[in-house]
N, C-alpha and C positions, 0 to 999 in steps of 0.2 A: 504494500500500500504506500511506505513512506517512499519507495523509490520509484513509483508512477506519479506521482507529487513533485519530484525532482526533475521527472524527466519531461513532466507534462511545463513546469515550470522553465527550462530551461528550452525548449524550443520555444516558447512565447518570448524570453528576452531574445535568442537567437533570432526569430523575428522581427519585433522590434524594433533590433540591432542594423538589421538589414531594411529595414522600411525609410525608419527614420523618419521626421519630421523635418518639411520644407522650408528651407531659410529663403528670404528674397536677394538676389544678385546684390552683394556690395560693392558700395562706391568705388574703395580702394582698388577693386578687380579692374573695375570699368574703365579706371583712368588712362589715359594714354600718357606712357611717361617714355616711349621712343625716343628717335631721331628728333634734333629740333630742326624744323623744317623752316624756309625762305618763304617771307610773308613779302607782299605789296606794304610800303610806310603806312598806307591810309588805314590800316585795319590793325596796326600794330597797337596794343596797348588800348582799344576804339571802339573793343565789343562788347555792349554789354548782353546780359542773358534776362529776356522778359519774362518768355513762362516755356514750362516743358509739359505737354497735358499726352495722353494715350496711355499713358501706363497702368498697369495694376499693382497692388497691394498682395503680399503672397496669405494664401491663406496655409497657415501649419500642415493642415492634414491633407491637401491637396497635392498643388505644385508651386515650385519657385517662380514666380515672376520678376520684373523689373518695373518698379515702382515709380513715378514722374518725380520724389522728390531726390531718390537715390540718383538717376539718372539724369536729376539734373545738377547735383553735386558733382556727379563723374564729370558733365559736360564744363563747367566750373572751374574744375582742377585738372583737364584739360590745355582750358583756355589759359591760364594761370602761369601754366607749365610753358606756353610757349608762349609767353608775353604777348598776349591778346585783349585778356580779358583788363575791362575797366567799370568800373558801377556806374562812370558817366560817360561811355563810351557814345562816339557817333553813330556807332552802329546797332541796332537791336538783331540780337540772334534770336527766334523761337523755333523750339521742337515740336513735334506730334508724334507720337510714336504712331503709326498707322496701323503696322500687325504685327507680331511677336509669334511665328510660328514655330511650335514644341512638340515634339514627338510623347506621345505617354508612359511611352517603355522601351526597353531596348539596351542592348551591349553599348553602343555608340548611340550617343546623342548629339541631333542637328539641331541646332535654334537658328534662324534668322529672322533678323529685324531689320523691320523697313523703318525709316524716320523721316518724316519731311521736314528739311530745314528751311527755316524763311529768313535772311539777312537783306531789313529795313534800315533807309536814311533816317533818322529819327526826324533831321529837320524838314526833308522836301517830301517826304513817306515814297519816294521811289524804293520800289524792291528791286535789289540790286544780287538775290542769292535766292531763289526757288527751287532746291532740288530735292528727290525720294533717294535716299540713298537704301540699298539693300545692303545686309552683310551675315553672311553665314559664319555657324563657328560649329567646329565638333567634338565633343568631349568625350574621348572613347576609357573603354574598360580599364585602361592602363594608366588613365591619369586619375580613376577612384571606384572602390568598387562600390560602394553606394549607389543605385541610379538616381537617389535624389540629389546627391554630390556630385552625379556626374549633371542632373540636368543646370544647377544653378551656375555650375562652373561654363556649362554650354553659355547661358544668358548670360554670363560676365563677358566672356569671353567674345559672344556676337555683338554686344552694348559697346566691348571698347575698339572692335573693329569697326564697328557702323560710327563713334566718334574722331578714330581714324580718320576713315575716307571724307568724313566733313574738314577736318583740316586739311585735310589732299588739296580738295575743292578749296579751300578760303588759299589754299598758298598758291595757286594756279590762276584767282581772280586779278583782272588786270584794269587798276583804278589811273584813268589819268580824267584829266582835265571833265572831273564830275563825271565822267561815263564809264560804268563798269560792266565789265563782257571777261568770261573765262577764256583762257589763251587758249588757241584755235592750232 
């Protein structure tokens, strides 16, 4: 009897163990702290960050998401990192997270995230930055055996490629004389 008790007890933590409860994508994951990349002067130090809206909230017993207020620290201490970001900046950047698609299960896991970024003149309101960037990321078996650890690591990991490719775009934009157009 006491060691059906044991054993009944000890596949529910091994369970558990292995289920685990879903944490949401943190900030620190998200950030982009690479290469510092060649910025246009006009955008140096000039960004500020309005709103980030799309995201969700993780819920414990479900799955990991990426949250608007995490993502939009990640996008924050990004800008930060490559002398962008200004709280009175000429420029206003906003997010949307559009879609965050996740797989439910699996050895390997895909997330990509779409984000539409908008980079506004604050003073003429010309928008001078419209783009959906998409970004895949895959967290396989090897980088945790968790699959909840591997899906959150997938969401860190697509959030700070998809803020990546927006600094791609902001260092490829080419500002002169009030007109700005990505180099061609």
């Amino acid at each position: 009897m006491k060691m059906n008790v044991v054993k009944k007890t000890l596949v529910i933590a091994t369970c558990l163990y292995l289920v685990g409860c879903a944490s949401g994508a943190q900030v620190e994951n998200m950030v982009y702290q690479g290469e510092q990349k060649v910025y246009p002067p006009a955008v140096q130090n000039n960004l500020a960050l309005s709103s980030v809206s799309g995201g969700e909230d993780t819920n414990a017993a479900w799955t990991s998401e990426i949250s608007d207020v995490a993502f939009s620290d990640a996008i924050k201490e990004s800008l930060l990192e490559q002398g962008l970001f200004s709280e009175k900046g000429k420029y206003q950047l906003s997010a949307k997270i559009v879609d965050v698609e996740q797989p439910l299960f699996g050895l390997d896991m895909t997330v990509t995230t779409k984000v539409n970024y908008t980079l506004t003149d604050k003073l003429s309101g010309k928008v001078v930055l419209d783009e959906v960037v998409v970004a895949p990321h895959t967290a396989t078996f090897g980088d945790a055996f968790s699959g909840v650890a591997r899906l959150q690591m997938a969401n860190e990991g697509s959030g700070k490629k998809n803020i990546e490719a927006l600094l791609n775009k902001l260092a490829e934009l080419n500002i002169e004389a009030n007109e700005v157009h990505l180099v061609q």
